[in-house]
C-alpha positions as CSV (number, residue, x, y, z in Angstrom):
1,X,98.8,19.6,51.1
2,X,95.5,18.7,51.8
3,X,96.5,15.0,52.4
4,X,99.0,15.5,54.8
5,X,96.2,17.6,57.1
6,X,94.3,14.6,57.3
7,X,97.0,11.8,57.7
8,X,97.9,14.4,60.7
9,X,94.3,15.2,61.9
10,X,93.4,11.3,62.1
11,X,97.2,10.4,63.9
12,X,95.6,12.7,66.2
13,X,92.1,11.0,66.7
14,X,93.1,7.7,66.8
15,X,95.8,8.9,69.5
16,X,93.0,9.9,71.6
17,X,90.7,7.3,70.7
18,X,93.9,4.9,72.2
19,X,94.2,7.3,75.2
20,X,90.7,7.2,76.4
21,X,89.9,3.6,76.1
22,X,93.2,2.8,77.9
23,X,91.7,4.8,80.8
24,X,88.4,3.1,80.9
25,X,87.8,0.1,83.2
26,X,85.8,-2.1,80.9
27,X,86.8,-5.4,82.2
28,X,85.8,-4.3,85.6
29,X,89.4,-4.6,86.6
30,X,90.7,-2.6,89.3
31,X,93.6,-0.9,88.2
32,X,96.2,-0.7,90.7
33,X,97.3,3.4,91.0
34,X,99.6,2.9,93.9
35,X,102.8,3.4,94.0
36,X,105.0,1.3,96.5
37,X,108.6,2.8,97.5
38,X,110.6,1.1,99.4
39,X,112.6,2.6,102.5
40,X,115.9,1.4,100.2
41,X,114.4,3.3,96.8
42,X,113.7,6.4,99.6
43,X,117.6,6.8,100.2
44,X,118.8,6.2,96.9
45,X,116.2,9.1,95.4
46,X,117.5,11.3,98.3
47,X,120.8,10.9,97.7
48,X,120.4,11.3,93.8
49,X,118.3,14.8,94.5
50,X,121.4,16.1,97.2
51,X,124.2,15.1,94.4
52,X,122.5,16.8,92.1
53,X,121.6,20.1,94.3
54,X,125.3,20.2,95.0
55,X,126.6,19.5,91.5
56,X,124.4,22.5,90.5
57,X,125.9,24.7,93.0
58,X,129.5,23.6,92.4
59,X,128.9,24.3,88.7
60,X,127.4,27.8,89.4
61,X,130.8,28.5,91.8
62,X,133.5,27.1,89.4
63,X,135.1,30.3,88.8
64,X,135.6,31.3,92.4
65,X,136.2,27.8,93.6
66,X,138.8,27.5,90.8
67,X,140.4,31.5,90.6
68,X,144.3,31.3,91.5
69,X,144.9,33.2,94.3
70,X,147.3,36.3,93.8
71,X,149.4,38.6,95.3
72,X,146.8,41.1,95.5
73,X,144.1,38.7,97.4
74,X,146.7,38.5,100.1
75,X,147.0,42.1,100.8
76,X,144.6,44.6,102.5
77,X,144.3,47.7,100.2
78,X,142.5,50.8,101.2
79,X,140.5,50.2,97.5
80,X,139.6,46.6,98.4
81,X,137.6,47.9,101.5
82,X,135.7,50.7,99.9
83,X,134.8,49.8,96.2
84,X,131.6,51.8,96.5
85,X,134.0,55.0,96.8
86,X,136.6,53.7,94.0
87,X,133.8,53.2,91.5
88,X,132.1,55.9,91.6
89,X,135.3,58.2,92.3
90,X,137.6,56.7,89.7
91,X,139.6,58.6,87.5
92,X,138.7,55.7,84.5
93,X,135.0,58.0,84.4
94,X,136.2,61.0,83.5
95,X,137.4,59.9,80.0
96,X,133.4,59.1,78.8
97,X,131.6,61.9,77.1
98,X,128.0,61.8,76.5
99,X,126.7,61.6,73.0
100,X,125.7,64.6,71.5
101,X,127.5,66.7,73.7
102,X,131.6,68.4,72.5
103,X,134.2,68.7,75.3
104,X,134.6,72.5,75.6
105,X,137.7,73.9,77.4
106,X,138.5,76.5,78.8
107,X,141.1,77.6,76.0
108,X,138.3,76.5,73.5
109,X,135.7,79.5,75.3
110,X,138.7,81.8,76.0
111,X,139.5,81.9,71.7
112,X,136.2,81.6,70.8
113,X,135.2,85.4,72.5
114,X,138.3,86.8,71.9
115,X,137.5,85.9,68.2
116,X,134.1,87.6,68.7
117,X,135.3,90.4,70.5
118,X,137.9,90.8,67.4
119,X,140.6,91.0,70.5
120,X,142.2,87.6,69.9
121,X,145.8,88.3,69.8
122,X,148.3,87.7,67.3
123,X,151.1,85.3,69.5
124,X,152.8,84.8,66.1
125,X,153.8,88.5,65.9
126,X,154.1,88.9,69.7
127,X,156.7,85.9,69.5
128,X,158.4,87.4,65.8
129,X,157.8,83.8,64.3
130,X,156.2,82.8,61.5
131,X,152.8,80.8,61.6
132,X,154.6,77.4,60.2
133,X,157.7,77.6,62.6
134,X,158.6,74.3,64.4
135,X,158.3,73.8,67.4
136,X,162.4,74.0,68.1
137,X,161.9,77.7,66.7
138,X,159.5,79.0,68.7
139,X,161.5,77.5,71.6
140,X,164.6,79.7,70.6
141,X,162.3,82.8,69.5
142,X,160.7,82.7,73.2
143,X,164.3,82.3,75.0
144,X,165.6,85.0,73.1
145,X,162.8,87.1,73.6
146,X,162.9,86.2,77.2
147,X,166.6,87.3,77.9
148,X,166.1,90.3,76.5
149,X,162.6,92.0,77.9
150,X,162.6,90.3,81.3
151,X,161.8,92.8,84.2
152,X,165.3,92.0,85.8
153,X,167.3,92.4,83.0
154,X,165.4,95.5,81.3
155,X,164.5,99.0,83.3
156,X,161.2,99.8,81.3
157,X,157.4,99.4,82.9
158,X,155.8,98.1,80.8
159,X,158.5,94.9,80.4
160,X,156.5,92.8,82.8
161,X,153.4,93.3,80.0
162,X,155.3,92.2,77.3
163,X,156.9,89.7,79.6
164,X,153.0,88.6,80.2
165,X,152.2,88.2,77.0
166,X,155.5,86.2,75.8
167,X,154.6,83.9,78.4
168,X,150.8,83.7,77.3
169,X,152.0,83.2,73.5
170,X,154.8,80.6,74.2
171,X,152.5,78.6,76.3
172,X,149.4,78.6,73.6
173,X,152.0,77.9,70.6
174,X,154.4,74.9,72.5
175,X,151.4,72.9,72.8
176,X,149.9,71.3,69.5
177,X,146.2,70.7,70.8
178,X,145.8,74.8,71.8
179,X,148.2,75.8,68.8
180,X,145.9,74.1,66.6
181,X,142.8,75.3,68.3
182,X,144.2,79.0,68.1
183,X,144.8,78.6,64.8
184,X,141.4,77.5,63.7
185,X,140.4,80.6,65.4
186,X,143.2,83.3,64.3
187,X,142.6,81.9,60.5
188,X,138.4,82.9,61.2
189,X,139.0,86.3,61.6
């Protein structure tokens, strides 16, 4: 190891050594530092520099200079003049959530303080179904149901409550996100 640091360390001095005698004037010559360009040499350098300049920008603009054109380039759209608006008013931001933070709706809050409030409602019995019916029979339960206690067909008061609350249950139970949401809190208590 030791001999390769000083083959390096004297490639390096006698480099220098080389460099500064080739810069002395020992001879008493008089070295000739000018540098003649001819008008001829002047265009072709100029001409060399502009190519490249616009090489560079055509290689920067290749994607627009070379883009089809479509259908939609052709046509003036309301979203084409205002991007600003469409970016920051576009339906594709709603579906982002921040991290660390749950999606709470309002179904989600509603079961949650009826749970807490031990006043979360049994739909299953208001309906007369059982918890694992399909879908199909809590369709026909809630029909049934319906013809029956409706305010028009039945003379009683309190029809339109019941009628309320048929509604409420059929609409919780028919969809499987808030059916299995109310479950999750009917099964707590």
């Amino acid at each position: 190891m030791k001999n390769l640091d000083i083959i390096i360390l004297g490639i390096i001095v006698i480099s220098m050594i080389q460099n500064v005698s080739g810069q002395s004037d020992n001879a008493g010559k008089k070295l000739q530092m000018e540098l003649i360009v001819t008008d001829e040499q002047k265009v072709i350098l100029f001409a060399s520099f502009a190519l490249a300049v616009i090489g560079l920008f055509v290689y920067l603009a290749r994607d627009i200079i070379l883009r089809r054109k479509t259908p939609y380039d052709s046509t003036e759209f309301d979203s084409k003049n205002d991007k600003t608006y469409e970016k920051y008013h576009s339906d594709w931001s709603d579906d982002y959530e921040e991290f660390g933070f749950r999606k709470n709706s309002k179904e989600d809050k509603e079961f949650r303080n009826a749970s807490q409030n031990s006043s979360l409602p049994d739909y299953y019995k208001i309906l007369k179904i059982p918890q694992n019916a399909t879908h199909e029979e809590i369709k026909k339960q809630y029909r049934e149901l319906a013809k029956k206690i409706h305010p028009d067909k039945t003379k009683e008061k309190k029809s339109e409550e019941i009628m309320v609350q048929i509604n409420k249950a059929y609409e919780i139970l028919s969809n499987k996100e808030l059916r299995k949401k109310y479950d999750i809190y009917l099964n707590k208590n």
